[in-house]
C-alpha positions as CSV (number, residue, x, y, z in Angstrom):
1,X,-9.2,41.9,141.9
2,X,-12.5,42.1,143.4
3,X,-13.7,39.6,146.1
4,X,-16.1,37.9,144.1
5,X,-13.8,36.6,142.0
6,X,-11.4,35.7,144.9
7,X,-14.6,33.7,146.0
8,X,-14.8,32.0,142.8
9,X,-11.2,31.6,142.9
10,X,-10.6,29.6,146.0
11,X,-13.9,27.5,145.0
12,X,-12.3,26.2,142.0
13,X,-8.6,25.0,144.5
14,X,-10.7,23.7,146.9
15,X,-12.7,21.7,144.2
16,X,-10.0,20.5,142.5
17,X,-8.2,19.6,146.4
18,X,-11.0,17.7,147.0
19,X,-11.0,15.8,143.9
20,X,-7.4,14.5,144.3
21,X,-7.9,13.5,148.2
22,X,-11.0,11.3,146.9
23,X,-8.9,10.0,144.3
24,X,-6.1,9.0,146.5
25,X,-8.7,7.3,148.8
26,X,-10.0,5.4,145.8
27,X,-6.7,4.5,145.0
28,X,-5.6,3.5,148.7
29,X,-9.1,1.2,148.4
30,X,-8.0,-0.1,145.4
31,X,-6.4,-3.8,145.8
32,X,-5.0,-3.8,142.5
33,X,-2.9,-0.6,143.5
34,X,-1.7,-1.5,146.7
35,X,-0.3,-4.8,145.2
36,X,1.4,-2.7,142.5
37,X,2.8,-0.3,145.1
38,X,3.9,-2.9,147.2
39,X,6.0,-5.0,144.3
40,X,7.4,-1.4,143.9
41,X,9.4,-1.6,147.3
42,X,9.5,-5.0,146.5
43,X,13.5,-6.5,145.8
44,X,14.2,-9.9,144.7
45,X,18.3,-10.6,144.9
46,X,19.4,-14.0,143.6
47,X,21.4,-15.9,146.2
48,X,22.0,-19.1,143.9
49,X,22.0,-19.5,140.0
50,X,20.4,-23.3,140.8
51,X,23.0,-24.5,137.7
52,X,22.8,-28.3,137.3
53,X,24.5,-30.9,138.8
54,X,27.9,-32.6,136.8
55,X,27.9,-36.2,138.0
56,X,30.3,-38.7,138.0
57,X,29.3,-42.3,136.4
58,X,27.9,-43.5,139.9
59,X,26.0,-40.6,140.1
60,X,28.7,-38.7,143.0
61,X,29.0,-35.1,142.5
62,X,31.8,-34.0,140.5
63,X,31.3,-29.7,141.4
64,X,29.6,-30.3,144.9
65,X,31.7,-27.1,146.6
66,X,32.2,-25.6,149.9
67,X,29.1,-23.3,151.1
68,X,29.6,-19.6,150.8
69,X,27.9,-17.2,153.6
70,X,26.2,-14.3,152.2
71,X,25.6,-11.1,153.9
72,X,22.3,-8.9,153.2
73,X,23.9,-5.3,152.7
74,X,20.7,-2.6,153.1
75,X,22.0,1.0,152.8
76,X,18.9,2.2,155.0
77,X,19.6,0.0,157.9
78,X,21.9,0.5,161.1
79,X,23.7,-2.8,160.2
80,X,25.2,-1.5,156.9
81,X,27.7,0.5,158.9
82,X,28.6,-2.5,160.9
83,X,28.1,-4.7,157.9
84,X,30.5,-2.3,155.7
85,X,33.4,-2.4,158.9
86,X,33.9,-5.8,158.8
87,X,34.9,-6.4,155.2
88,X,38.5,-6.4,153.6
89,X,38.9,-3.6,151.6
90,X,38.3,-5.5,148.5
91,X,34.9,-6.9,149.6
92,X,33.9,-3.0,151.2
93,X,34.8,-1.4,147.5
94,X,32.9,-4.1,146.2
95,X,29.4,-3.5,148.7
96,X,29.9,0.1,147.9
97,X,29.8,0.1,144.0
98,X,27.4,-2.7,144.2
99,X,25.0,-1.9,146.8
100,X,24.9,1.9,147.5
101,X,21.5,2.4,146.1
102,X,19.9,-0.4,147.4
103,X,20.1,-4.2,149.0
104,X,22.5,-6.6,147.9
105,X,24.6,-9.6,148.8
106,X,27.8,-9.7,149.7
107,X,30.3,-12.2,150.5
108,X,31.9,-13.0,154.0
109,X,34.0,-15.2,156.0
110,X,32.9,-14.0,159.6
111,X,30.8,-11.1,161.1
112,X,31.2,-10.1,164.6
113,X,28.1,-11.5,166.3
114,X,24.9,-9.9,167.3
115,X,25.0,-7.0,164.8
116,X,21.7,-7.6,163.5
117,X,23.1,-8.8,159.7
118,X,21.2,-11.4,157.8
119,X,23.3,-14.0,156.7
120,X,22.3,-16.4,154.4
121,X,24.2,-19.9,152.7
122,X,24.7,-20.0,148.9
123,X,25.8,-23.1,147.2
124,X,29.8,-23.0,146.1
125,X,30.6,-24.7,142.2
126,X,33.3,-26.1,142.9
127,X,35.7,-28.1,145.4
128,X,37.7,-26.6,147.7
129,X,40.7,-28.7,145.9
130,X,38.5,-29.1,142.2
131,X,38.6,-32.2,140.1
132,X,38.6,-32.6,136.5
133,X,39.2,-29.1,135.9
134,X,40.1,-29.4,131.9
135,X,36.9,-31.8,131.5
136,X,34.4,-29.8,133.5
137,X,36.0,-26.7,132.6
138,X,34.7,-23.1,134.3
139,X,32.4,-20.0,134.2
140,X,32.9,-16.7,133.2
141,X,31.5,-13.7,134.6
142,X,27.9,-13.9,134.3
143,X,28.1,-17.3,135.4
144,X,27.8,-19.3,131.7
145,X,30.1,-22.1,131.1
146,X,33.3,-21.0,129.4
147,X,35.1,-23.7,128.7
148,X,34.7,-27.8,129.0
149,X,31.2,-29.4,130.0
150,X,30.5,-26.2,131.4
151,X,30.2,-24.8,128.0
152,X,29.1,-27.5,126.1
153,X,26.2,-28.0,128.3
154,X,25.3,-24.9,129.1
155,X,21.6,-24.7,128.3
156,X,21.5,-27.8,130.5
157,X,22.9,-26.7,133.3
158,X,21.5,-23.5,133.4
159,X,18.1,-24.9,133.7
160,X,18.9,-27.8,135.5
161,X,19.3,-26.5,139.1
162,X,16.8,-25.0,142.0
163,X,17.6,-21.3,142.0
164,X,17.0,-19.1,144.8
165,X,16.3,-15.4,145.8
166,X,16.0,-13.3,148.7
167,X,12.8,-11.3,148.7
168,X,13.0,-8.0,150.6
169,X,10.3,-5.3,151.2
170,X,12.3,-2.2,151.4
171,X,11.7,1.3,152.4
172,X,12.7,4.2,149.9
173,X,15.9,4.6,152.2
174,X,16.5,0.8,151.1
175,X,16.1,-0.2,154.6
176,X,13.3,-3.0,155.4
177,X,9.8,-1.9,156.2
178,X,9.4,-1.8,159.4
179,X,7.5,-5.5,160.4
180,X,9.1,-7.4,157.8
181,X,11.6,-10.2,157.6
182,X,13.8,-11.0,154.3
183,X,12.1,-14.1,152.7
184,X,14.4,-16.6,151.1
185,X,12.1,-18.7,148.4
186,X,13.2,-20.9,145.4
187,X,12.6,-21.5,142.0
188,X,12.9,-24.9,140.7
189,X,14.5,-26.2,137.6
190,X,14.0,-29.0,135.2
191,X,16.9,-31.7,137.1
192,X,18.5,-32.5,134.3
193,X,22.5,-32.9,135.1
194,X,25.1,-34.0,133.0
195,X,26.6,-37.8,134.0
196,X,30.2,-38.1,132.6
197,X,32.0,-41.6,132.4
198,X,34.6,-40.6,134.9
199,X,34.8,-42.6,138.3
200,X,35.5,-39.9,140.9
201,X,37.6,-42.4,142.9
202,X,39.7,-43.2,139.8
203,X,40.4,-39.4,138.7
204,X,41.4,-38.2,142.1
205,X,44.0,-41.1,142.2
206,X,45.0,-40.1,138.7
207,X,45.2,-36.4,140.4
208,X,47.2,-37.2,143.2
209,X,49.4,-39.0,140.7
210,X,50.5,-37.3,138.4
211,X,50.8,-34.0,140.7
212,X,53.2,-35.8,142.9
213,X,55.3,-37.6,140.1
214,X,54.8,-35.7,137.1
215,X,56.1,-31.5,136.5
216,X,54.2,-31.4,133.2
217,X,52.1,-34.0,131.9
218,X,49.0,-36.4,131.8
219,X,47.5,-39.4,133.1
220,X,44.8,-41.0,131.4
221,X,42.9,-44.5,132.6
222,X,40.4,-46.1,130.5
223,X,37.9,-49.0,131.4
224,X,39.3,-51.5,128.9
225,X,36.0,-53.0,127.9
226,X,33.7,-49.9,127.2
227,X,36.7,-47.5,126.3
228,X,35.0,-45.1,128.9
229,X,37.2,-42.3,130.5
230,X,37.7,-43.1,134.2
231,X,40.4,-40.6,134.8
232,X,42.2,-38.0,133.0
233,X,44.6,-35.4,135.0
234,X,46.2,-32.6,133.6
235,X,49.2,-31.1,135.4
236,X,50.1,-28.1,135.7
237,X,45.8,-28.0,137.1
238,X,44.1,-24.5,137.3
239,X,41.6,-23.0,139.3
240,X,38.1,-22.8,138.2
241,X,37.6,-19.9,140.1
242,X,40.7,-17.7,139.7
243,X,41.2,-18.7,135.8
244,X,42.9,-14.9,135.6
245,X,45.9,-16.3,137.9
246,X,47.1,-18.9,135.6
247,X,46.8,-16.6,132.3
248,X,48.7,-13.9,134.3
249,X,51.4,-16.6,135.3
250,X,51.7,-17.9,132.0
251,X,52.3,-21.6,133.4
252,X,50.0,-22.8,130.7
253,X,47.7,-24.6,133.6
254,X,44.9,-23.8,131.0
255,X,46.4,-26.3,128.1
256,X,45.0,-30.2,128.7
257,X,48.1,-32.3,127.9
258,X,46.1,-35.8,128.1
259,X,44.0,-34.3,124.5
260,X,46.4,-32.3,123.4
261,X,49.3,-34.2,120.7
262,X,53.1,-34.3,120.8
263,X,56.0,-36.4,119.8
264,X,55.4,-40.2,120.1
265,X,58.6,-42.3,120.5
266,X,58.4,-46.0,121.0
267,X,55.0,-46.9,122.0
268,X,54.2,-47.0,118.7
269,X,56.2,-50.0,118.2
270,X,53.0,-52.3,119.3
271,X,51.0,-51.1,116.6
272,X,54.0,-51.5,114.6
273,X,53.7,-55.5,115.3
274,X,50.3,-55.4,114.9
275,X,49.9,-54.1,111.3
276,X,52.9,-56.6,111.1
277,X,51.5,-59.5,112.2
278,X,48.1,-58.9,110.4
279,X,50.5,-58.8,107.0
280,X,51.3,-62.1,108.0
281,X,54.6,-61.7,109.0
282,X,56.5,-64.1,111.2
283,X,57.0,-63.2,114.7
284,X,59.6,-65.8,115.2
285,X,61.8,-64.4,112.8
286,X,65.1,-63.2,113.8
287,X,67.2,-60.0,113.7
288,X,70.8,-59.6,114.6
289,X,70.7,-56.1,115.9
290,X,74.0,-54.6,115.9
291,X,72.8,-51.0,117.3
292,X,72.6,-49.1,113.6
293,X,71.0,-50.2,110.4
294,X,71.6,-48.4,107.2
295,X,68.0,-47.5,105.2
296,X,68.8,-44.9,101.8
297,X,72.5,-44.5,102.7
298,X,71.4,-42.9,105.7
299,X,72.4,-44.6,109.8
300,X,69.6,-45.0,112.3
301,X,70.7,-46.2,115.9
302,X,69.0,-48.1,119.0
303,X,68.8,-45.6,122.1
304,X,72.1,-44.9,123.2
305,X,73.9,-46.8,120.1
306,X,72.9,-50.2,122.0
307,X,73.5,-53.6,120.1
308,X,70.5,-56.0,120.7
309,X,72.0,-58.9,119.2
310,X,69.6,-61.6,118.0
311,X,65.8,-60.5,118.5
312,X,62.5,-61.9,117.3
313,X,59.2,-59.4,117.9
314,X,59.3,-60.5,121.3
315,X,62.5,-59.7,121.9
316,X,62.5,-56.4,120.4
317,X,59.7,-54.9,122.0
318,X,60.8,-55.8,125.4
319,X,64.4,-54.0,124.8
320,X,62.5,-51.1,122.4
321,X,64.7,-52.4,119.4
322,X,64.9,-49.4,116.6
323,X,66.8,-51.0,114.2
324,X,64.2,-54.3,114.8
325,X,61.1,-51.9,114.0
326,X,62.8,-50.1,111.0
327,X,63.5,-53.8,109.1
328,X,60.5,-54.9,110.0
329,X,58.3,-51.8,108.2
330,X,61.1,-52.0,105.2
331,X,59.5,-56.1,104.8
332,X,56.1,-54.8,104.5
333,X,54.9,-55.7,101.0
334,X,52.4,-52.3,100.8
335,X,54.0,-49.0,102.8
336,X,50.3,-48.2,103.6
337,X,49.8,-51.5,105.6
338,X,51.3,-49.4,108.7
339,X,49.6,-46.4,108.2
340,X,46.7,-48.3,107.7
341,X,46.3,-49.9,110.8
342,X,47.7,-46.8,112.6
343,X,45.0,-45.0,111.0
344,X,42.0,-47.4,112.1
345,X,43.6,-47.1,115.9
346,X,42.7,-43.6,115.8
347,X,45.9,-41.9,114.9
348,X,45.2,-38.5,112.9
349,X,42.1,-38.4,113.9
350,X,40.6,-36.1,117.1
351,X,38.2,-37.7,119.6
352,X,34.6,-36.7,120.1
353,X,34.3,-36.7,123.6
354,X,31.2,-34.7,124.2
355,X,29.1,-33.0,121.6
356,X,30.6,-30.4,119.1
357,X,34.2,-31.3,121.2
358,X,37.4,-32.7,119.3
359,X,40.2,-33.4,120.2
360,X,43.4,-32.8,118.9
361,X,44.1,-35.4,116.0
362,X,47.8,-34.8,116.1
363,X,49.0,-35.9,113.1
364,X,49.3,-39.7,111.0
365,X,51.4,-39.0,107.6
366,X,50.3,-40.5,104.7
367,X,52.2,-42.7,102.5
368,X,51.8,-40.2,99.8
369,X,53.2,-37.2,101.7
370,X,56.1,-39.4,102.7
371,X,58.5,-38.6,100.0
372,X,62.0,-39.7,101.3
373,X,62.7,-43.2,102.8
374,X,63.9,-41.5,105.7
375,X,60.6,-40.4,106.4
376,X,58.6,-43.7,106.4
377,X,61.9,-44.6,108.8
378,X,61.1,-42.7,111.4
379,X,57.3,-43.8,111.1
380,X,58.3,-47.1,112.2
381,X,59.6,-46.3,115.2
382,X,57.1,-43.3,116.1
383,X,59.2,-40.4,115.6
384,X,59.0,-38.1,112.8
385,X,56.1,-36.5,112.1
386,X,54.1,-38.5,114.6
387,X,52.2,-36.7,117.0
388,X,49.4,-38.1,119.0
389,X,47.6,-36.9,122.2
390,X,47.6,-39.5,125.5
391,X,44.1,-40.4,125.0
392,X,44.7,-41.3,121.5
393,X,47.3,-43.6,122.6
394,X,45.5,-44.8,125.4
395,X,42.6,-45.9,122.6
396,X,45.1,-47.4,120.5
397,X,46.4,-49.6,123.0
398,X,43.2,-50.4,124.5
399,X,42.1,-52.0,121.3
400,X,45.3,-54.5,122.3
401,X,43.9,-54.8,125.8
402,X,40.2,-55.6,123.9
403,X,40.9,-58.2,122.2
404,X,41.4,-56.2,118.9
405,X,38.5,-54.3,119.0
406,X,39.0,-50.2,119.3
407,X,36.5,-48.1,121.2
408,X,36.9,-44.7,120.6
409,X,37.3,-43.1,123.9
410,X,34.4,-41.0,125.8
411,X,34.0,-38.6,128.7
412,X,30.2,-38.3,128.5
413,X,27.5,-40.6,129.3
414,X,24.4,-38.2,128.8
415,X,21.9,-35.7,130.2
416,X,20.2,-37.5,132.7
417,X,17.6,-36.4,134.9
418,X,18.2,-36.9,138.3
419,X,14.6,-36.9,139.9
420,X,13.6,-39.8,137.9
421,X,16.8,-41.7,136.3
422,X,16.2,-41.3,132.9
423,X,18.6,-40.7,130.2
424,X,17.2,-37.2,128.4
425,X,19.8,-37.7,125.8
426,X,22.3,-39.9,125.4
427,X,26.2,-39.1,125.1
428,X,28.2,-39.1,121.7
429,X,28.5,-42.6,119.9
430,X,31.7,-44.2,120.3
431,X,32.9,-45.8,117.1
432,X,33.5,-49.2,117.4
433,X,36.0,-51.0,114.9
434,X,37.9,-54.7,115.1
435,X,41.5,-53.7,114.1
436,X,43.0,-56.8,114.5
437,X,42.1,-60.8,115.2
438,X,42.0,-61.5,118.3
439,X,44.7,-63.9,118.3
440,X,47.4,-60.9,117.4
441,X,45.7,-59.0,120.1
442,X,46.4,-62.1,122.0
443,X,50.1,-62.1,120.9
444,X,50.3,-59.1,121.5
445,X,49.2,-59.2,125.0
446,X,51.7,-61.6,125.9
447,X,54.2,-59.6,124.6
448,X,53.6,-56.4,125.6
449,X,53.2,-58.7,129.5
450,X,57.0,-59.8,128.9
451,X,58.3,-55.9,128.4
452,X,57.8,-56.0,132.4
453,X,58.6,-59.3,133.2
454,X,61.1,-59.5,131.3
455,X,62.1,-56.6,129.6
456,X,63.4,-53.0,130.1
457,X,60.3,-51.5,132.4
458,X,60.4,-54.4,135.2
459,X,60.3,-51.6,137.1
460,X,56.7,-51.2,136.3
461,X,55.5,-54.5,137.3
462,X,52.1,-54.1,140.3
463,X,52.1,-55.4,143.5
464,X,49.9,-57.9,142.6
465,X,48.8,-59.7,139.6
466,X,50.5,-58.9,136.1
467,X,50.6,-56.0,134.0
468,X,51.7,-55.0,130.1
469,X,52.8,-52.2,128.9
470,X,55.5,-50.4,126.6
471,X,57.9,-47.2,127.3
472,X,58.1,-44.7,124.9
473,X,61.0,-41.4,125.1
474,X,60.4,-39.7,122.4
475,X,63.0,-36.6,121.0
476,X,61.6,-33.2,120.4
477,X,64.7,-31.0,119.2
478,X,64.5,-28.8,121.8
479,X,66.8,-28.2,124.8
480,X,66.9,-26.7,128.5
481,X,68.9,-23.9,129.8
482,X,71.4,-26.5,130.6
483,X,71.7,-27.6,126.9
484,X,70.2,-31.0,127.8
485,X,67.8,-32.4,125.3
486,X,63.6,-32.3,126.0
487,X,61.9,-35.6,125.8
488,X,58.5,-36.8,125.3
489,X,58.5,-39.5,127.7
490,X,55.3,-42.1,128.0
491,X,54.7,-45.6,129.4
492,X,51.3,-46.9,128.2
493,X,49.9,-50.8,128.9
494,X,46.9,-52.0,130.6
495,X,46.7,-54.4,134.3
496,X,46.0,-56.5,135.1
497,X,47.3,-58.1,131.9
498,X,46.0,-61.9,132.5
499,X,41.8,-60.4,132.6
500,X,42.6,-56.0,131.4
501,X,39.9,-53.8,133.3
502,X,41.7,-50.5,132.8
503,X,44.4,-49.2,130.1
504,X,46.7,-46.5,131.5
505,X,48.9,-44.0,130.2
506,X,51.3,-41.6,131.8
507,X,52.6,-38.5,129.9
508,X,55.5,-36.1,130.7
509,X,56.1,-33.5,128.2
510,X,59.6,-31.4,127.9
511,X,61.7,-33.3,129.9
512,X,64.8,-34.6,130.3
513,X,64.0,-38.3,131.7
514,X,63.0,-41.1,129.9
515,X,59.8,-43.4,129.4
516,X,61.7,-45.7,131.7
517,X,61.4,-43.4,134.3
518,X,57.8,-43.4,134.4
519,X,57.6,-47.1,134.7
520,X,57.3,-46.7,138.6
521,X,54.6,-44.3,138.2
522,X,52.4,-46.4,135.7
523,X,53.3,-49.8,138.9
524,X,51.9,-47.0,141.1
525,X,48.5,-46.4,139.6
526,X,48.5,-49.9,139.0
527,X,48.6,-50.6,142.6
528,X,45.9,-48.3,144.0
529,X,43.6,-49.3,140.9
530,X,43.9,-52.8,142.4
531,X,41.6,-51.4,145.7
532,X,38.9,-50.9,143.7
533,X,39.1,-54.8,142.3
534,X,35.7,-55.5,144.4
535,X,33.6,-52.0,143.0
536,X,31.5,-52.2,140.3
537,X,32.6,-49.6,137.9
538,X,29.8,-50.0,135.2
């Protein structure tokens, strides 16, 4: 090659050099550039998801958890050694999938100190010992409600909350640049949080309750007047946050008992009288129980094959008379008069406690799928094909403790938003319904009052004041290991009796004592609901 065109050659590289220096130094002069190169070693990591709040009916946090300390994890820097060292092995498998190729967050319980690690706080969901755990429900693992008011409100709560990130300017290595500090900045959501009808003094006593006196079961407490949930416990409880560990122990934690139905037994009887007395049947009239009655050539018995001897209504509920309740339904001009007002009490029909949410409507024959006497028997005294959840019962009698009128019962009062008080949407509509006149509510009241004082559950009369109530030990064909028959047991009634402010039922699926036995328990609740006589629960 000659050396003119060697000449010519290295004219045209060091033209074409020169025109890509001056075009980097444009570029480096460029604001619009260096902002774009900048957000490219620019990493945002979300510390919190800023979900809404889930508030009780006086506003209280129902989710508020413990804080959780957050570790910053950056693969470039000295720290991540140090950082990577002090984490179980779970945690340091976790950094190192997570976090290899650039800054991340990581979860820790303690760092040894002055190792140069940013730590930061992050907002926990839940209570270290959660409440309400089959009402609120939990989150899966992107963080969206899976179950409960978590679920149901999803939308809500996902934009209800501050969220906030960690900003980081990072070197290719993923270390920081050199001069800068990790920024922490928010942004802010709509405050809109969901306010349920549950009094977060009322459900940790129904908590405490039923996991000290019950195996398996429910407690459900009602304000009497606006048939608002203030309580409902579920026992076996889960965790929110380790849902996996009660699938894998199969201890059914998962399943809510208090909305979930099962066999009835005897507190059915009051809504027995009820559709009895608004036949205008006379509650003075007298049986002579002898422990069996005959109906279609077939015996039915009074627990344990007890004779009651001469019993009006009165009578009969407070010793939970059988053979009573069968005659009486037998003298009932129309057969659908008890299915009727059974019906209208909310039996066979599920609740509609939050939006798009029943629950289970257990099951209210009808007179036309009754085809045997025996059948419409068994009705009479609530076994059979009666099945009813604990809230359903605790609606039925709390039309009793309202002076005939049933509310359907609630666990949601609305979206609110909690910046300025005011109701974005309102909760479901409770249906409202008189059932019966207020004077066979009053009867009633009265009656169900003597079942303690004077009846078979004294053992479930409060401290102070009066209550009412009616035991219920219902038979489910099944058996233990030990060949002794399963119960349904229940005790359902309403304190204090004279002036109801809250009904109350108590639940104990699959086992072997009766509804007696829960008397105590239902004297219990009765007790510490009489510390709150002085708080406004509104």
């Amino acid at each position: 090659m000659s050396s003119k065109r060697l000449i010519a050659l290295f004219g045209l590289f060091l033209a074409l050099f020169t025109v890509v220096q001056l075009r980097i130094f444009a570029l480096m002069l460029d604001p619009y550039t260096a902002d774009t190169a900048k957000a490219q070693s620019t990493v945002s990591l979300q510390l919190s998801a800023g979900r809404g709040e889930i508030l009780d009916r006086e506003g209280r946090s129902l989710i508020d958890g413990n804080n959780e300390t957050m570790a910053l994890a950056l693969p470039g820097d000295s720290s991540y050694a140090k950082l990577y060292r002090s984490l179980s092995p779970d945690a340091a498998a976790s950094l190192y999938n997570n976090g290899v190729y650039g800054p991340s967050l990581v979860s820790v319980e303690s760092l040894p100190a002055d190792q140069g690690i940013y730590t930061f706080t992050r907002p926990g969901r839940y209570f270290e010992t959660p409440t309400a755990v089959h009402l609120i429900g939990y989150l899966d693992g992107d963080g969206k409600g899976a179950s409960g008011i978590e679920k149901a409100y999803n939308d809500v709560l996902a934009r209800g909350g501050t969220k906030t990130f960690v900003r980081c300017e990072t070197m290719a290595a993923g270390g920081l640049m050199q001069g800068t500090e990790p920024e922490v900045y928010s942004e802010e959501g709509t405050s809109e949080a969901v306010q349920m009808t549950l009094s977060l003094s009322v459900q940790r006593l129904c908590e405490a309750v039923a996991e000290s006196r019950l195996t398996s079961g429910a407690v459900v407490v009602l304000d009497t007047k606006s048939g608002e949930i203030l309580g409902l416990a579920s026992v076996p409880q889960y965790d929110p946050l380790n849902v996996a560990k009660s699938i894998k122990n199969g201890d059914t934690a998962l399943l809510c008992r208090a909305t979930a139905a099962y066999n009835v037994g005897s507190v059915f009887k009051p809504i027995v009288a009820a559709a009895a007395l608004e036949a205008g049947m006379d509650e003075n009239a007298v049986y002579e129980c002898t422990g069996e009655i005959e109906v279609a050539g077939h015996k039915y018995h009074c627990a344990k094959n007890k004779a009651h001897g001469s019993v009006d209504m009165k009578k009969a509920l407070e010793q939970s008379c059988n053979c009573y309740f069968i005659q009486l339904a037998q003298q009932m001009e129309e057969k659908d008069t008890l299915c009727s007002m059974a019906r209208r009490a909310g039996f066979g029909r599920g609740l509609m406690l939050w939006d798009n949410y029943l629950s289970a409507a257990g099951n209210l024959p009808d007179v036309s799928q009754m085809t045997t006497p025996g059948e419409f028997v068994t009705l009479s005294f609530g076994q059979g094909q009666l099945l009813a959840s604990p809230l359903q019962l605790a609606g039925a009698i709390n039309a009793i403790a309202n002076d005939g009128v049933y509310i359907a019962p609630t666990a949601v009062k609305g979206v609110i938003n909690q910046n300025t008080g005011e109701v974005v949407s309102p909760g479901p509509t409770q249906e409202t319904l008189r059932i019966m006149k207020p004077e066979t509510a009053k009867t009633l009241q009265k009656m169900l009052e003597a079942v303690i004082t004077e009846g078979i559950a004294g053992t479930a009369a409060p401290q102070e004041g009066l209550a009412a109530g009616k035991t219920g030990t219902a038979q489910t064909g099944r058996m233990n290991e030990n060949e002794e028959e399963l119960y349904d047991a229940w005790f359902a009634g309403f304190y204090p009796s004279e002036s109801p402010r809250y009904t109350i039922v108590v639940f104990e699926d699959s086992t072997t004592r009766s509804g007696e036995a829960l008397s105590p328990v239902f004297a219990e609740l009765c007790n510490s609901l009489a510390l709150f006589k002085d708080q406004k629960i509104d």
